[in-house]
PDB file of N, CA, C, O and CB in Angstrom:
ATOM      1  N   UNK A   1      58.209  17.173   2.892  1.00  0.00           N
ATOM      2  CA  UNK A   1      58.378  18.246   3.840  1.00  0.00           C
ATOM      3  C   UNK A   1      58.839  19.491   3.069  1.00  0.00           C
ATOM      4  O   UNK A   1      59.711  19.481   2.200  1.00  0.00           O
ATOM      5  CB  UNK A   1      59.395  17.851   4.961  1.00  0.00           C
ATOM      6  N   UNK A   2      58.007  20.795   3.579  1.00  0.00           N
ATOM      7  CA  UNK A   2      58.831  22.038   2.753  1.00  0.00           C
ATOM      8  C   UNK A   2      59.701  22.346   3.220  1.00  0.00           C
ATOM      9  O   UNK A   2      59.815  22.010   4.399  1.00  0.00           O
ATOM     10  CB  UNK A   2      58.342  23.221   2.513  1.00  0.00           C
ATOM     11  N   UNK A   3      60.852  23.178   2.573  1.00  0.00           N
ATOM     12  CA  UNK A   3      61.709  23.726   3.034  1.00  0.00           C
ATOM     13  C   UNK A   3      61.980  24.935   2.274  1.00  0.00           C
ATOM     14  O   UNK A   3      61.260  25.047   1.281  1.00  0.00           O
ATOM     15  CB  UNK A   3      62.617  22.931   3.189  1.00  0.00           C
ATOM     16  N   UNK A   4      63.014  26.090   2.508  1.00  0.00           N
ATOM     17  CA  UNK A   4      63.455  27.132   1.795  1.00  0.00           C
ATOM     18  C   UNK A   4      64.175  26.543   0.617  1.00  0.00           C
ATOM     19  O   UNK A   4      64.586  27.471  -0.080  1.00  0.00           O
ATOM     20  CB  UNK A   4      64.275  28.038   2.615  1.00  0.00           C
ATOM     21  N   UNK A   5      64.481  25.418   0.134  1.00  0.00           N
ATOM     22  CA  UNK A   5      65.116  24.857  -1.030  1.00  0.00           C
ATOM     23  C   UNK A   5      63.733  23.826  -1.786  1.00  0.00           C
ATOM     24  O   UNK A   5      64.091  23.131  -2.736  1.00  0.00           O
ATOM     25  CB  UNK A   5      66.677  23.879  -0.451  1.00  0.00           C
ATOM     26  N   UNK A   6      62.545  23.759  -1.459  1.00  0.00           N
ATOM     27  CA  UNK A   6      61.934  22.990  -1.712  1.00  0.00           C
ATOM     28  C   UNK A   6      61.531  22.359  -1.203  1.00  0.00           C
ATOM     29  O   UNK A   6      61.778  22.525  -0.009  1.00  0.00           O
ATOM     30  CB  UNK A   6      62.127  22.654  -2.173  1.00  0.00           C
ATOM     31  N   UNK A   7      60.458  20.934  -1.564  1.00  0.00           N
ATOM     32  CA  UNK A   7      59.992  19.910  -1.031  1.00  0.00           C
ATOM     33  C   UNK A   7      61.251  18.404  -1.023  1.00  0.00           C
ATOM     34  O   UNK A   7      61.803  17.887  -1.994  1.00  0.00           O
ATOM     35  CB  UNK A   7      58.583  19.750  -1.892  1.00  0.00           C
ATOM     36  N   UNK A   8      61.357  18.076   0.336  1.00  0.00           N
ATOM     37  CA  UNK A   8      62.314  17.082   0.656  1.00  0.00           C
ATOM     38  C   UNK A   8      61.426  15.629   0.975  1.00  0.00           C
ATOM     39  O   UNK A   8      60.218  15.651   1.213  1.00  0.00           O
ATOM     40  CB  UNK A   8      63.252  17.646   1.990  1.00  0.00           C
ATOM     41  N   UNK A   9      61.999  14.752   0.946  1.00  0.00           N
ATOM     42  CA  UNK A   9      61.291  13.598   2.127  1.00  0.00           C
ATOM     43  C   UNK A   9      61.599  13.454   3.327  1.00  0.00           C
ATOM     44  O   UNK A   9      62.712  13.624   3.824  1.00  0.00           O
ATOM     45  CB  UNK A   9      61.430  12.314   1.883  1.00  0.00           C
ATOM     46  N   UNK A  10      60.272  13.019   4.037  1.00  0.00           N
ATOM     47  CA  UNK A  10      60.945  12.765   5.504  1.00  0.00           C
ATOM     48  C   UNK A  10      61.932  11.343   5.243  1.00  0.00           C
ATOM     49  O   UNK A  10      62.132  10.723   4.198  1.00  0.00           O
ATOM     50  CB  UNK A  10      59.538  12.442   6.890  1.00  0.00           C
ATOM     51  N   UNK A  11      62.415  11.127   6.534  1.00  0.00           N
ATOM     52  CA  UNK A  11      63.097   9.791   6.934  1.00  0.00           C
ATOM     53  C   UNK A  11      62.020   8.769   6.890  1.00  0.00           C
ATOM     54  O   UNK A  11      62.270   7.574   6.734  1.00  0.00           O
ATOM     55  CB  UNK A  11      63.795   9.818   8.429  1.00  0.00           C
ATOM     56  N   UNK A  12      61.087   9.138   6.997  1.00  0.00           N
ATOM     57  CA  UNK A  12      59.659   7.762   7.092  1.00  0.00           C
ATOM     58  C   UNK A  12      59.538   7.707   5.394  1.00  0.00           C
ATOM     59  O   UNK A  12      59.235   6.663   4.815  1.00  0.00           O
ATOM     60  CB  UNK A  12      57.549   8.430   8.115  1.00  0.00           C
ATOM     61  N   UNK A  13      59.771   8.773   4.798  1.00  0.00           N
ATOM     62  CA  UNK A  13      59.202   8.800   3.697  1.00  0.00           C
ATOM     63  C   UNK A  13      60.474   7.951   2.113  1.00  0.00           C
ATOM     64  O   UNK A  13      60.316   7.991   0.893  1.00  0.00           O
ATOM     65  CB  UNK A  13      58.762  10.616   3.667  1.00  0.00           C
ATOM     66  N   UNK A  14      61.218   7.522   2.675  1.00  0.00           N
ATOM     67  CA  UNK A  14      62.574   6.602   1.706  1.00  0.00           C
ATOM     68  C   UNK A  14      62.821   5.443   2.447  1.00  0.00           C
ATOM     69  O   UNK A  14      63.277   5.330   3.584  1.00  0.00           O
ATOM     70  CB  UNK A  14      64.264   7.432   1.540  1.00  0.00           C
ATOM     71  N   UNK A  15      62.427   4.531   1.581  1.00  0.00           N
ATOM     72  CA  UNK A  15      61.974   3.179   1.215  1.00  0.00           C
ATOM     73  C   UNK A  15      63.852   3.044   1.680  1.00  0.00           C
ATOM     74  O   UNK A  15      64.713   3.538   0.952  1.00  0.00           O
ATOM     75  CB  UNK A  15      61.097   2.761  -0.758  1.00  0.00           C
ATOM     76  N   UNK A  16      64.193   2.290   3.003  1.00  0.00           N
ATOM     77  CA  UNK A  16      65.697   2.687   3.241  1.00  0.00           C
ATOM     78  C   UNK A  16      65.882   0.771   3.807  1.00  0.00           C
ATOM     79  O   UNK A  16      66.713   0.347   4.610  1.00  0.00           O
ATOM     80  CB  UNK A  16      66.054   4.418   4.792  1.00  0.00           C
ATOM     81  N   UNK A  17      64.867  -0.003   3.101  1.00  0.00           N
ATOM     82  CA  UNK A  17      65.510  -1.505   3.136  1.00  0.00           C
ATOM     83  C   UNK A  17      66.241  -2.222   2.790  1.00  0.00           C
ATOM     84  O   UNK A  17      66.151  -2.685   1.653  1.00  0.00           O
ATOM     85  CB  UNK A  17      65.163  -2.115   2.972  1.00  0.00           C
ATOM     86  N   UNK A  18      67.465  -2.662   3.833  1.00  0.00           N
ATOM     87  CA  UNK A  18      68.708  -3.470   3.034  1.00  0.00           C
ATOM     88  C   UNK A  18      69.998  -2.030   3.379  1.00  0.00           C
ATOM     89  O   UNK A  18      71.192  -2.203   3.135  1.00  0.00           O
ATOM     90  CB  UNK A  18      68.208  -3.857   0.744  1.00  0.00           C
ATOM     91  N   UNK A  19      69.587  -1.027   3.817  1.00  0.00           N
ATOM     92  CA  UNK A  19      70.841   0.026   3.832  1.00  0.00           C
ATOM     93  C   UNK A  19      70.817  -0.314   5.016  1.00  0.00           C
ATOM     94  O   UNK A  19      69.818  -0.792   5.553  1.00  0.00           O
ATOM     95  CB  UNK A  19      70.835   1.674   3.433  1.00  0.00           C
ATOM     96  N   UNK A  20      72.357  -0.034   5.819  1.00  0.00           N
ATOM     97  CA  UNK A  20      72.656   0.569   7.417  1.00  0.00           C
ATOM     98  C   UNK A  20      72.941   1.823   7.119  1.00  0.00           C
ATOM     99  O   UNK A  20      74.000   2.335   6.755  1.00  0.00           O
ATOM    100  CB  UNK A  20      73.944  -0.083   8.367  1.00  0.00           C
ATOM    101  N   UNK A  21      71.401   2.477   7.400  1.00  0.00           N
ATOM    102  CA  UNK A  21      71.536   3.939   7.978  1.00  0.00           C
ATOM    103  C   UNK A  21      70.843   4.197   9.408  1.00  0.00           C
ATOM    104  O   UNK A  21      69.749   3.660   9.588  1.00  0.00           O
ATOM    105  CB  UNK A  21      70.856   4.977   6.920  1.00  0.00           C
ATOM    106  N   UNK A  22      71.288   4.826  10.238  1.00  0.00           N
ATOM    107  CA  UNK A  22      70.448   5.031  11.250  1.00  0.00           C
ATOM    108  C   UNK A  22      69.539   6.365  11.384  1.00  0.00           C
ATOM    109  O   UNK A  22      69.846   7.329  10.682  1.00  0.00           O
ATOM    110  CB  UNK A  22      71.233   4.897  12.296  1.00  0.00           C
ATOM    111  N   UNK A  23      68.494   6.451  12.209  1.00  0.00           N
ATOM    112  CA  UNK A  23      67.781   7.701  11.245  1.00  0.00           C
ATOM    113  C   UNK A  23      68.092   8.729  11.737  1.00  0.00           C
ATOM    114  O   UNK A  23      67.443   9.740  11.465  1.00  0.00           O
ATOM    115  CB  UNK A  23      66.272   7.825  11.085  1.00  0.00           C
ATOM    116  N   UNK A  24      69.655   8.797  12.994  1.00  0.00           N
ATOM    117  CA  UNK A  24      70.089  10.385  13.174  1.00  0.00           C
ATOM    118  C   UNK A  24      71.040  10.188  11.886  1.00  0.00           C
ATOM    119  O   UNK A  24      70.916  11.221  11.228  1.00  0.00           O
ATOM    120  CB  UNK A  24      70.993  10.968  14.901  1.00  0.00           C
ATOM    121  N   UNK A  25      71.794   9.449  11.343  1.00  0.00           N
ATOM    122  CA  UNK A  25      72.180   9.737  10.115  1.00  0.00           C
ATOM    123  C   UNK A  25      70.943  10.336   8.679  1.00  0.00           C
ATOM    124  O   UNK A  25      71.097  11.348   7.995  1.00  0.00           O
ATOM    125  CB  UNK A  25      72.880   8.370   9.851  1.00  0.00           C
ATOM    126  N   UNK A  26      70.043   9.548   8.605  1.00  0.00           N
ATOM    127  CA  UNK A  26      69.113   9.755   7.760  1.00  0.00           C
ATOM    128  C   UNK A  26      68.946  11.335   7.903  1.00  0.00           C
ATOM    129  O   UNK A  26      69.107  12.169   7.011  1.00  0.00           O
ATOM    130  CB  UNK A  26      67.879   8.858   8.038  1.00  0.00           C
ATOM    131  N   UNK A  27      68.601  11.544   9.177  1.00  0.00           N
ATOM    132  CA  UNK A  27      67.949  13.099   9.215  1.00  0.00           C
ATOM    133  C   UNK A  27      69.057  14.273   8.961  1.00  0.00           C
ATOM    134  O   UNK A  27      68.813  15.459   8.734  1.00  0.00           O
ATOM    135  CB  UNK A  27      67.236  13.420  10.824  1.00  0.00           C
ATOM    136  N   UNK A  28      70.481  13.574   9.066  1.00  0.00           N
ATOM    137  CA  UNK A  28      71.444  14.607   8.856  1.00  0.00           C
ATOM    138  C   UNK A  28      71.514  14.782   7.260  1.00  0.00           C
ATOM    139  O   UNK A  28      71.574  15.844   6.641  1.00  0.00           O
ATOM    140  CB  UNK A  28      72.892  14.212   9.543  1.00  0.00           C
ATOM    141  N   UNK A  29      71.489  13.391   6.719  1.00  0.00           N
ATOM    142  CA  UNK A  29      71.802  13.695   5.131  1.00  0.00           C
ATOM    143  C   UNK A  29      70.018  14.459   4.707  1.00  0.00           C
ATOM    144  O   UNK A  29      70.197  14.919   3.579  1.00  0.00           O
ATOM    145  CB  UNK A  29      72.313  11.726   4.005  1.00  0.00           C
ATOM    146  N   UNK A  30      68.862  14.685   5.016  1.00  0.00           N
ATOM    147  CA  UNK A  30      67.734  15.121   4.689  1.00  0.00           C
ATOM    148  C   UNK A  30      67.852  16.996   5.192  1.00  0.00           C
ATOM    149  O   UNK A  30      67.167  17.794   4.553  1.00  0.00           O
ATOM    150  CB  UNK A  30      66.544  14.046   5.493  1.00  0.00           C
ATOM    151  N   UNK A  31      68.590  17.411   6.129  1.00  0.00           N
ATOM    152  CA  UNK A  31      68.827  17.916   6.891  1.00  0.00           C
ATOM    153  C   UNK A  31      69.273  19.494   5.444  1.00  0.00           C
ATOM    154  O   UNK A  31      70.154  19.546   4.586  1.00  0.00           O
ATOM    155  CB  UNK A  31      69.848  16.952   8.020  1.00  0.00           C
ATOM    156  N   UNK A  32      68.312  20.360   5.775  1.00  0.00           N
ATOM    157  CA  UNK A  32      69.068  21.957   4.981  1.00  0.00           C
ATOM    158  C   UNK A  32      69.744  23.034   5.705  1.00  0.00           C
ATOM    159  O   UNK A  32      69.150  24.004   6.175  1.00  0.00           O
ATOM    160  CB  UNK A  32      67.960  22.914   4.294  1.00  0.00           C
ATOM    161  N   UNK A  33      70.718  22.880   5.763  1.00  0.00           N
ATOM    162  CA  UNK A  33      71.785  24.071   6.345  1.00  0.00           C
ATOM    163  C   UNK A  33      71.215  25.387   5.866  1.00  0.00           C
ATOM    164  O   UNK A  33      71.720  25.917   4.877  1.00  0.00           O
ATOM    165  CB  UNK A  33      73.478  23.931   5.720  1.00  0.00           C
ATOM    166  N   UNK A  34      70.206  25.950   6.491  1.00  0.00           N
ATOM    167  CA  UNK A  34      69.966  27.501   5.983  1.00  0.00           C
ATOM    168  C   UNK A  34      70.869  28.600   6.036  1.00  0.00           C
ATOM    169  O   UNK A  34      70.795  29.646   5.391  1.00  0.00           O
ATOM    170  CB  UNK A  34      68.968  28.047   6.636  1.00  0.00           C
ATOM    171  N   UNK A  35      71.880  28.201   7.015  1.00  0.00           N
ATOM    172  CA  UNK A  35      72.560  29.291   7.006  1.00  0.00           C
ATOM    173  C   UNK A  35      74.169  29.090   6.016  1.00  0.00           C
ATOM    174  O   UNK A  35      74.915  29.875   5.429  1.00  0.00           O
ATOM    175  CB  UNK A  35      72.706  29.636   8.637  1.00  0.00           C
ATOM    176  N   UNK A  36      74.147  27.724   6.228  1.00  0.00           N
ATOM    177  CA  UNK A  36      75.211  27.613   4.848  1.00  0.00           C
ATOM    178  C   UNK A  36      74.679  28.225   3.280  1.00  0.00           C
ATOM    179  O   UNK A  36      75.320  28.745   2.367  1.00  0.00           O
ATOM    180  CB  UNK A  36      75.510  25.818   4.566  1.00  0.00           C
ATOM    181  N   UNK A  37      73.654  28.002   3.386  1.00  0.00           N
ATOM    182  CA  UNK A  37      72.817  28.034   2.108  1.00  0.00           C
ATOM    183  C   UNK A  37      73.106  29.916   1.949  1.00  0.00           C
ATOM    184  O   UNK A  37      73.437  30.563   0.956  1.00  0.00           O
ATOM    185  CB  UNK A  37      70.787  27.328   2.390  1.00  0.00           C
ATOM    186  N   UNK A  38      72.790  30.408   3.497  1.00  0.00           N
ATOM    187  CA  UNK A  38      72.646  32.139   2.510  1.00  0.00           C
ATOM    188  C   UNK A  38      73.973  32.465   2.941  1.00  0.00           C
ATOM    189  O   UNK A  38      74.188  33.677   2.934  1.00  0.00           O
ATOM    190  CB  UNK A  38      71.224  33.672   3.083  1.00  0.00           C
ATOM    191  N   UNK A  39      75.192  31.542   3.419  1.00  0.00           N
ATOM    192  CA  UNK A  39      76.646  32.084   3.330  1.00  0.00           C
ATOM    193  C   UNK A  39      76.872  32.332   1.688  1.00  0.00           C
ATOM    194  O   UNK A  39      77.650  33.095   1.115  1.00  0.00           O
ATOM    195  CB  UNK A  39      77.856  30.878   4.028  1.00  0.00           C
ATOM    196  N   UNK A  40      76.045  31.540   1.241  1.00  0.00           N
ATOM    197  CA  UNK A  40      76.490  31.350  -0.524  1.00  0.00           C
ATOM    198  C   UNK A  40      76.116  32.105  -1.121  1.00  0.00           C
ATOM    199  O   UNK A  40      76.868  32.579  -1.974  1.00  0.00           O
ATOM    200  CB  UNK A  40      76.102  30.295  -1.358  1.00  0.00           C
ATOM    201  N   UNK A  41      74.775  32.605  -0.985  1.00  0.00           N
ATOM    202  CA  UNK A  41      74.166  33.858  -1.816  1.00  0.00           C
ATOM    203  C   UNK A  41      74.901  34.355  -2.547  1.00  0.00           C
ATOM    204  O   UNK A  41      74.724  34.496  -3.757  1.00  0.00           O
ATOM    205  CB  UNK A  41      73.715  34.916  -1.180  1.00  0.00           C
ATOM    206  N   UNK A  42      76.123  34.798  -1.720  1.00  0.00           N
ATOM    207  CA  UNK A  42      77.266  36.208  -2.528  1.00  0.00           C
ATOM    208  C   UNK A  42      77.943  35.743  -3.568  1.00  0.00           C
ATOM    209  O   UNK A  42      78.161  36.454  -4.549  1.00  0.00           O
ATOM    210  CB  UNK A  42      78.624  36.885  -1.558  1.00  0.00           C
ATOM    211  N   UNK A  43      78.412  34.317  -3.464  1.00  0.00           N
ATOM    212  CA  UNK A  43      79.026  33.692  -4.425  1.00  0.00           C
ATOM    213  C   UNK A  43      78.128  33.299  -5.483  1.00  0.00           C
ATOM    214  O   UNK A  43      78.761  33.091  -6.517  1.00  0.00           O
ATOM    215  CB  UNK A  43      79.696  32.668  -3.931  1.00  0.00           C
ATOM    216  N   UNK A  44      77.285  33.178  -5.567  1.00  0.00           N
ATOM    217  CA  UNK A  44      76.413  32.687  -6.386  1.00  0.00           C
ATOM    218  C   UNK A  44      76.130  34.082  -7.097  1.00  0.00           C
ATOM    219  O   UNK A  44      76.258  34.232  -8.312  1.00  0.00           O
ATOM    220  CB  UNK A  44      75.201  31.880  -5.677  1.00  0.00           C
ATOM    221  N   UNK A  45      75.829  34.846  -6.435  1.00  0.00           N
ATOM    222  CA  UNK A  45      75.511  36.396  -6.995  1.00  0.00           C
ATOM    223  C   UNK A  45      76.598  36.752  -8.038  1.00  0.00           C
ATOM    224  O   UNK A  45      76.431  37.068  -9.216  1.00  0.00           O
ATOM    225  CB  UNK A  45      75.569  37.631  -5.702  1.00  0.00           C
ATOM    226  N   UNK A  46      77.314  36.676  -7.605  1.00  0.00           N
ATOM    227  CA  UNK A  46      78.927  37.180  -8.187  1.00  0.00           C
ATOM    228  C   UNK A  46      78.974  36.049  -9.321  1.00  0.00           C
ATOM    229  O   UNK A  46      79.039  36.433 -10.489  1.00  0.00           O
ATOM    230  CB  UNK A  46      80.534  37.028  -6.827  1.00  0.00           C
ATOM    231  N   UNK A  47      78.946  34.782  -9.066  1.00  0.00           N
ATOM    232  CA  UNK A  47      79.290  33.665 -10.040  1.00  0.00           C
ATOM    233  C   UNK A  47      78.101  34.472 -11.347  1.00  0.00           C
ATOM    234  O   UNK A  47      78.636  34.943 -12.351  1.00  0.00           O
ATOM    235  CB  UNK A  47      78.820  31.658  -9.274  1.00  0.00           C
ATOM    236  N   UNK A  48      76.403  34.565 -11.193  1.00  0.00           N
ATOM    237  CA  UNK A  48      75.869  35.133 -12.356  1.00  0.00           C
ATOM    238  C   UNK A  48      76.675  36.686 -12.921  1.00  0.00           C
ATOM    239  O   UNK A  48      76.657  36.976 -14.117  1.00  0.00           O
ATOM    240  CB  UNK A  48      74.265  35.338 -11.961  1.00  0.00           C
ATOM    241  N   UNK A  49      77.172  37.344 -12.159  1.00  0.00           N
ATOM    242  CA  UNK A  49      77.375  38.432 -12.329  1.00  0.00           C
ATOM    243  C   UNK A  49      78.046  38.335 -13.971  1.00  0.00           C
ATOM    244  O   UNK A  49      77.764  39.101 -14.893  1.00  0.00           O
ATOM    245  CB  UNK A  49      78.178  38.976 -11.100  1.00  0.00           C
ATOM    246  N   UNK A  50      78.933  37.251 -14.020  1.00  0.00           N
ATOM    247  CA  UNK A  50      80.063  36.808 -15.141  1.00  0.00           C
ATOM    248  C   UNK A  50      79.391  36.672 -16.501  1.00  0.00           C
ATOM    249  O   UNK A  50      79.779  36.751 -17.667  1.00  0.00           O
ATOM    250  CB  UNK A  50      80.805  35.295 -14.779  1.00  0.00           C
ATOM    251  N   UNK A  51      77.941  36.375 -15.741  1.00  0.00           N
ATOM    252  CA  UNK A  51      77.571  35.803 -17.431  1.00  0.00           C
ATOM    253  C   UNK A  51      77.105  37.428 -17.835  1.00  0.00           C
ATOM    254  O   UNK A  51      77.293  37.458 -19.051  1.00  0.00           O
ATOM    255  CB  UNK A  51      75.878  34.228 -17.666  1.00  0.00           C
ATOM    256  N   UNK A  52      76.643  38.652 -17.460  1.00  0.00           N
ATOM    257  CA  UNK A  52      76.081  39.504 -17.879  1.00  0.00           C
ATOM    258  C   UNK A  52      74.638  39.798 -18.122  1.00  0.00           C
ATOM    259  O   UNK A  52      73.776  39.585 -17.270  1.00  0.00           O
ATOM    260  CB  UNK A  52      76.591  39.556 -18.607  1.00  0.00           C
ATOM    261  N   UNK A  53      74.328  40.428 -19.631  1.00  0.00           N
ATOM    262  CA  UNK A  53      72.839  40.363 -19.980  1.00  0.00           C
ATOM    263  C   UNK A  53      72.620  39.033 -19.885  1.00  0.00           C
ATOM    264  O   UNK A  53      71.700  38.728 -19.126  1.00  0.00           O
ATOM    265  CB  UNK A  53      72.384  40.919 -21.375  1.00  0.00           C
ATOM    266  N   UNK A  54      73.459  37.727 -20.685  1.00  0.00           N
ATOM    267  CA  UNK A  54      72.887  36.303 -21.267  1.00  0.00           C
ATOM    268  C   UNK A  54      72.807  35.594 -19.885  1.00  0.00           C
ATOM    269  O   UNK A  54      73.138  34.411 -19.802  1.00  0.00           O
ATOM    270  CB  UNK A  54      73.991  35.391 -22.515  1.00  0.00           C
ATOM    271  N   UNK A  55      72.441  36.185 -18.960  1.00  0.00           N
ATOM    272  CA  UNK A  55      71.885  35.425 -17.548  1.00  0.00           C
ATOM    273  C   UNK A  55      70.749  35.588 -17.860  1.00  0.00           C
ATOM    274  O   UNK A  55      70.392  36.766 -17.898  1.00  0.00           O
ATOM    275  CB  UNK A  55      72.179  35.942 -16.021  1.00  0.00           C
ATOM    276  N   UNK A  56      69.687  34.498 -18.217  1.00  0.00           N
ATOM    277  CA  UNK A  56      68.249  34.496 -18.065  1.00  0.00           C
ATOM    278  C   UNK A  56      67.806  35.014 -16.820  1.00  0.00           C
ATOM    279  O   UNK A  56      67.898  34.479 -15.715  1.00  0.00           O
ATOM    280  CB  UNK A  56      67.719  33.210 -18.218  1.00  0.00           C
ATOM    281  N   UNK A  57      67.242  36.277 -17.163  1.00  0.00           N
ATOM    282  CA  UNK A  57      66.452  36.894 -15.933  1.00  0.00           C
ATOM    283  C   UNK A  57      65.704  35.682 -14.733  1.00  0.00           C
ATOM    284  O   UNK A  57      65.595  35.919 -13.530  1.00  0.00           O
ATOM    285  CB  UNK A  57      65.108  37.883 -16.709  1.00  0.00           C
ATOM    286  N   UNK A  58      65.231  34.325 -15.445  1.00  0.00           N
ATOM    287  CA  UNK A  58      64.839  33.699 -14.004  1.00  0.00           C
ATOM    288  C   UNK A  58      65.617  33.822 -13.179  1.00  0.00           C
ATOM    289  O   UNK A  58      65.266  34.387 -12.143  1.00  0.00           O
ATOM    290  CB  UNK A  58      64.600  32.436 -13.886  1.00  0.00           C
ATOM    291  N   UNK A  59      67.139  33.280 -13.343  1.00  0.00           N
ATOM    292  CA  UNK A  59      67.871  32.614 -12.484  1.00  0.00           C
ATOM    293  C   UNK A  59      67.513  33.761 -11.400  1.00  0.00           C
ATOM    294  O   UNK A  59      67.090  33.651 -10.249  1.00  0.00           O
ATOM    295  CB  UNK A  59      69.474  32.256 -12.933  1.00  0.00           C
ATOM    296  N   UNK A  60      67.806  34.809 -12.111  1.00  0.00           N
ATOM    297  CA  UNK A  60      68.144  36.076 -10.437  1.00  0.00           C
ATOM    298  C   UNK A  60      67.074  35.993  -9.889  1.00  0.00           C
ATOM    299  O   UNK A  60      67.026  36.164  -8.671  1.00  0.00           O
ATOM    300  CB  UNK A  60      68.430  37.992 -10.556  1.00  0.00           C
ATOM    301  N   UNK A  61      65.881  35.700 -10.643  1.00  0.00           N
ATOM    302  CA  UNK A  61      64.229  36.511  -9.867  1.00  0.00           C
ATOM    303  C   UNK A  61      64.257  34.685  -8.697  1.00  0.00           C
ATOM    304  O   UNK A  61      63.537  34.582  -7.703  1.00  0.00           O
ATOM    305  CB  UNK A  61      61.897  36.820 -11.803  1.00  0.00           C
ATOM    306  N   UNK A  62      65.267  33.465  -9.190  1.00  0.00           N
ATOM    307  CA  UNK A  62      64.893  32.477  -8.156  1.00  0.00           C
ATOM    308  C   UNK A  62      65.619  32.603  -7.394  1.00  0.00           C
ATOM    309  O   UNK A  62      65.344  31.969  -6.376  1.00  0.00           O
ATOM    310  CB  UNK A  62      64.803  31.244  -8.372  1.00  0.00           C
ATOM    311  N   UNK A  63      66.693  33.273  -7.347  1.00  0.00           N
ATOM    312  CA  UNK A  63      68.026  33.228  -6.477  1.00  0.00           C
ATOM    313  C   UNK A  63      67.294  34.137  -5.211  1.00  0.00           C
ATOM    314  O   UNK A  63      67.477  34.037  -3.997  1.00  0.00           O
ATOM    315  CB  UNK A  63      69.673  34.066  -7.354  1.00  0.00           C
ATOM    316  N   UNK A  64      66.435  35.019  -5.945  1.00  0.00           N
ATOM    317  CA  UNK A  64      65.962  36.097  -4.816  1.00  0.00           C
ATOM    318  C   UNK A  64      65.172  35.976  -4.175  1.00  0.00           C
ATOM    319  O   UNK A  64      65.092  36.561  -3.095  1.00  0.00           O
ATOM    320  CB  UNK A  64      65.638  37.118  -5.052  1.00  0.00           C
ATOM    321  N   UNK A  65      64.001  34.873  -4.794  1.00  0.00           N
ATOM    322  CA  UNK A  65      62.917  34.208  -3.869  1.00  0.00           C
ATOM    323  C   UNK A  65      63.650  33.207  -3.098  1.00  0.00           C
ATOM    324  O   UNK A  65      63.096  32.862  -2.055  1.00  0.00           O
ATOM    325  CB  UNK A  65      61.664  33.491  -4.677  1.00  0.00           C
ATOM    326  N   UNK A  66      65.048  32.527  -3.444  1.00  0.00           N
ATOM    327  CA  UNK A  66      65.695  31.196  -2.325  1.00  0.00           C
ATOM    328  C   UNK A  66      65.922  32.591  -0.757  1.00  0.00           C
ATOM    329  O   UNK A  66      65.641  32.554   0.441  1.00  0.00           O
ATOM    330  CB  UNK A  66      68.065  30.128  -3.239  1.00  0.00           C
ATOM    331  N   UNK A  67      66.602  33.712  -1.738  1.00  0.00           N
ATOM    332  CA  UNK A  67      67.014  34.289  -0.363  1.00  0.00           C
ATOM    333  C   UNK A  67      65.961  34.883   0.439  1.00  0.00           C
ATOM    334  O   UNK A  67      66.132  35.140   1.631  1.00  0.00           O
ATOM    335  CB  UNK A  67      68.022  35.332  -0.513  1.00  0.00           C
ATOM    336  N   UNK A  68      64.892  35.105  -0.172  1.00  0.00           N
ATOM    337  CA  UNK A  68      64.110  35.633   0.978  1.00  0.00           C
ATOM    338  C   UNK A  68      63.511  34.392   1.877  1.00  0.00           C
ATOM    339  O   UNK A  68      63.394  34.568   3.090  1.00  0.00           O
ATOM    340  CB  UNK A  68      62.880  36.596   0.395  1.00  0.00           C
ATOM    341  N   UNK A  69      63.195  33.342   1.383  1.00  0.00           N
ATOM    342  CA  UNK A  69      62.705  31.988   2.152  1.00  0.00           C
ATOM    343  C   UNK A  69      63.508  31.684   3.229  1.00  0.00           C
ATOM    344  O   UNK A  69      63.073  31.566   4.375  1.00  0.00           O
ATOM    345  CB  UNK A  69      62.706  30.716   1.286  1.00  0.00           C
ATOM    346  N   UNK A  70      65.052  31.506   2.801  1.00  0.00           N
ATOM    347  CA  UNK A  70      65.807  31.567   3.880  1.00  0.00           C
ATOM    348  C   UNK A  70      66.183  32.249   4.883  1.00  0.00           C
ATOM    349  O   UNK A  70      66.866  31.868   5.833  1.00  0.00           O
ATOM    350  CB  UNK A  70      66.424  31.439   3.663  1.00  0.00           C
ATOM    351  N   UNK A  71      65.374  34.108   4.518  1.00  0.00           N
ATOM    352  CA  UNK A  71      66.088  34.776   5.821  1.00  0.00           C
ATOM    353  C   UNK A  71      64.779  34.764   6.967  1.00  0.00           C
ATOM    354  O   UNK A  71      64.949  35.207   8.103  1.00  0.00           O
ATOM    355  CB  UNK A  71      66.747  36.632   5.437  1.00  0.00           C
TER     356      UNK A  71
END
């Protein structure tokens, strides 16, 4: 399944024999908090801020494609 963080599995899709999970548990732990996710942005922004130039330009150019997926 896609998501703004990537490709996940469904609950059909993890081989879940021999565990007690039930699948409103399953779907909670599969489950992406989008809006927790762009509470973080700032911190995360700020956390690269520290390293300076020696922040490999990806990180920011992915940080900026996570945030636009998510808004």
């Amino acid at each position: 399944m896609d998501t703004p963080l990537g490709k996940i599995p469904t609950t059909d899709g993890l081989d879940t024999e021999g565990l007690e999970v039930d699948e409103a548990d399953m779907k909670e732990l599969l489950r992406v908090d989008s809006e927790g996710w762009k509470a973080e942005i700032p911190s995360i922004k700020e956390h690269y801020a520290t390293f300076g130039d020696k922040l490999p330009a990806g990180l920011n150019e992915e940080l900026g494609e996570l945030e636009k997926r998510l808004s």
